[in-house]
N, C-alpha and C positions, 0 to 999 in steps of 0.2 A: 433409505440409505443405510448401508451398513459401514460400521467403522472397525478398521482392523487396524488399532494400534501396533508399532513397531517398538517396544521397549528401549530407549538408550539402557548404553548401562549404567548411567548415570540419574540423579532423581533432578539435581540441580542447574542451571548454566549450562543447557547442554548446546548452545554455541551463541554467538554475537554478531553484536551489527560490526557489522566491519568498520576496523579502525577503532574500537572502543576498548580495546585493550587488553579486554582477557585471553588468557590460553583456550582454544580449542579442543575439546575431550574426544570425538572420536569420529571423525571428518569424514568417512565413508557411509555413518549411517545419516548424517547428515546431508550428503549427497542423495541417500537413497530417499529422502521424503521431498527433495528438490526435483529430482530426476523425476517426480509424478507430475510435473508443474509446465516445468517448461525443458529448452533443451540443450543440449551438455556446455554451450557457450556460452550460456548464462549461469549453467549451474556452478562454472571455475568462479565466478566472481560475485556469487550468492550468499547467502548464510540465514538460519533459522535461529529466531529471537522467542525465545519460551520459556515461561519458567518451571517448568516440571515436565514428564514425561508424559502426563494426564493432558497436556495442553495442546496435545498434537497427532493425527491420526492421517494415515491412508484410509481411504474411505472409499469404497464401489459403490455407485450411482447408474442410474440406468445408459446414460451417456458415455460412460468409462471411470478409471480412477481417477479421483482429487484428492486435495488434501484440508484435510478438517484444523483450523486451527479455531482452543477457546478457550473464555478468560470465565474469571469466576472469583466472588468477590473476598474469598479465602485463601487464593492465590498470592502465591510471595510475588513483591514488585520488583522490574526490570526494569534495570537502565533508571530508577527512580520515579515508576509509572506501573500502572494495568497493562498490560498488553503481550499479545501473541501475534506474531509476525513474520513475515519471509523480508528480508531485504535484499537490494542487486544494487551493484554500485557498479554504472554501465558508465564506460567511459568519454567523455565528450568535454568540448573546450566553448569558450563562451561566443555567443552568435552560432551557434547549431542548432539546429532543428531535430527533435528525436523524437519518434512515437514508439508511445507507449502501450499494450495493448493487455488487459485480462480479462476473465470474465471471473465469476463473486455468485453465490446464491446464501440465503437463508433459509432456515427452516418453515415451514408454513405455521407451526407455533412457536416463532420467533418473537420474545418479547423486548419491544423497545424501552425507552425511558419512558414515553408519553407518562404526563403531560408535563414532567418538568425538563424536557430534552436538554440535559445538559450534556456538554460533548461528547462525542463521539466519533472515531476517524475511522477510515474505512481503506485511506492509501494518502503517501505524504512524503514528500522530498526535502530530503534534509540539506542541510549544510555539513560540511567537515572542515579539520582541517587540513590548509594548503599549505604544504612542506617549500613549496618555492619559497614563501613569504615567512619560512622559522615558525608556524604555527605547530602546535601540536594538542595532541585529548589532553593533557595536562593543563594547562591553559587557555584552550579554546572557550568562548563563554556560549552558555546553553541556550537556544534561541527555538523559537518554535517555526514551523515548516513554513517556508516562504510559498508554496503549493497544498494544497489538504483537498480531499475529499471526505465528504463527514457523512450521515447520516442524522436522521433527526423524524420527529411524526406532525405533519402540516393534517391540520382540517382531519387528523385519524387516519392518513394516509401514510405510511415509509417512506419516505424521499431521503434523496442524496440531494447536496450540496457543495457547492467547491466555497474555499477562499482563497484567498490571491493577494503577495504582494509582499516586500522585503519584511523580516518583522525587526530586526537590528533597529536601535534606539527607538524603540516602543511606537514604528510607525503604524497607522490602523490599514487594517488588510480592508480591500474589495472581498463582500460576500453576495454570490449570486443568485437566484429564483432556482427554488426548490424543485426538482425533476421526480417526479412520483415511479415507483418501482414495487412489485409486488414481492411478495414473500412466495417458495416455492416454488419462484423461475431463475433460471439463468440469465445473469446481469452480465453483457456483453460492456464494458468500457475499453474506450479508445483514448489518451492524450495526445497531442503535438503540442509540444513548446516547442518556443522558440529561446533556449535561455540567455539572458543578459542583464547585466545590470543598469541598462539604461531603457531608457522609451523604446526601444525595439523589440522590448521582452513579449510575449504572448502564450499564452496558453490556452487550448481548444478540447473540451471533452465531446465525445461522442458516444452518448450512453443510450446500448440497446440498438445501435445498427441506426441512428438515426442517419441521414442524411447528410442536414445541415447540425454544425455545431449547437450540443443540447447546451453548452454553458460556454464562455467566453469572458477572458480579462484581458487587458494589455498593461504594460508598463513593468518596471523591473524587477524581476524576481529569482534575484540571484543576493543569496546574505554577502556572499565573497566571490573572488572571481574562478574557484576550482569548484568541479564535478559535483552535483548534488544527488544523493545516492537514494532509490524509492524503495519505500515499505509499507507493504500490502497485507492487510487481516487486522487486525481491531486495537486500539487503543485506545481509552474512554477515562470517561472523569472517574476520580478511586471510590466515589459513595456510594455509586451505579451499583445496587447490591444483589442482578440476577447473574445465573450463569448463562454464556449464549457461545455458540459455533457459528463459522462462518467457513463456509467452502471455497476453496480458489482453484482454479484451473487456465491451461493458455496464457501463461504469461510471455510477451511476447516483447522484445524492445531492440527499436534498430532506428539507426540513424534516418532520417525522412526523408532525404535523397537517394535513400535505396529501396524506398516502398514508394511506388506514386499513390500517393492522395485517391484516385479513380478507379484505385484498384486494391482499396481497403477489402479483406478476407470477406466474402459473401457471409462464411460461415460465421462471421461476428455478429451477422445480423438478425434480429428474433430474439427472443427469450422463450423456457421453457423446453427445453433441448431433453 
């Protein structure tokens, strides 16, 4: 892989998760490291979460271009955290069904936490706040992802992981059987939620063109009752002291009454591309 950084002209905040309040510095080139990702109707309602210019690269791969995002443990904190990020905040009401679709690779000397896997997120749907209800980022209180997909190393292996489940007044999430992933292939992931705050909620990952649902939770997983916005590339615990890249490419998000189920993209399926 080769990585061809595009300079902001800026070294700091060079954009945010949406809704969190800062000014924007220069919205075109910010488009141009999205526009390698996915395509221009998701790119209107995206934003890149980085904290320096170092922490983000167009990258040529034998596949095509991606985009390289990475954290490093000398890196100034965002948003109050590690991490490097693309976020999309796709728009949906509660009781919808929406999938989600990327794929993710690492390097082949991609080093984990092992053996003290302490977190690590890989992609995670937040809460914000809902303007119906007078919330706003000023008052909103800070809540961890009611969805995550993490990473973590079983038995010396790489595995993802989901969790699942409101985290509002300190409830404990469902955490699922560790799905093993190699370093040096392309990680095809699929979601379908179902979002809702009550017993109808579900979430379904399909990781690597599986078939049948690789991970599976049900029950409610919604903090409030507006839009929960996803972000994809890494955000890890602050002590985690190496540096590491993660590639993203195919991002892909539509409501799941307009994708049938049977007719999930062939091309999602395999690794190794």
């Amino acid at each position: 892989m080769r990585r061809q950084t595009i300079e902001f002209a800026i070294a700091l905040g060079l954009a945010v998760v949406v809704g969190c309040g800062a000014k924007k510095q220069d919205r075109s080139l910010e488009e141009m490291y999205l526009e390698t990702i996915m395509p221009d109707d998701l790119v209107a309602i995206a934003n890149v979460d980085v904290a320096t210019a170092e922490s983000i690269a167009i990258v040529d791969d034998p596949r095509g271009r991606c985009l390289g995002l990475r954290i490093a443990p000398d890196q100034p904190k965002l948003h109050g955290g590690v991490r490097a990020e693309v976020s999309v905040d796709f728009p949906f009401t509660e009781n919808d069904r929406v999938r989600y679709a990327w794929r993710f690779k690492f390097a082949d000397d991609f080093i984990s936490d092992d053996p003290q896997n302490r977190w690590w997120v890989i992609g995670q749907w937040h809460d914000q706040p809902d303007a119906r209800q007078n919330e706003t980022w000023e008052t909103f209180e800070s809540r961890s992802p009611p969805i995550a997909l993490g990473i973590g190393d079983v038995d010396g292996q790489l595995s993802v992981g989901m969790t699942y489940g409101v985290t509002k007044d300190n409830q404990p999430q469902f955490v699922s059987a560790p799905v093993p992933i190699q370093r040096g292939d392309w990680i095809a992931v699929e979601a379908l939620v179902h979002w809702s705050q009550g017993a109808e909620g579900r979430a379904e990952f399909f990781i690597d063109g599986s078939a049948e649902p690789s991970m599976v939770a049900t029950g409610p997983n919604m903090n409030n009752g507006y839009q929960h916005y996803l972000k994809i590339g890494m955000y890890r615990h602050p002590d985690i002291e190496t540096q590491n890249w993660i590639y993203i490419d195919d991002v892909s998000i539509v409501q799941a009454d307009d994708a049938v189920e049977a007719q999930r993209s062939p091309e999602a399926s395999g690794s190794g591309i």
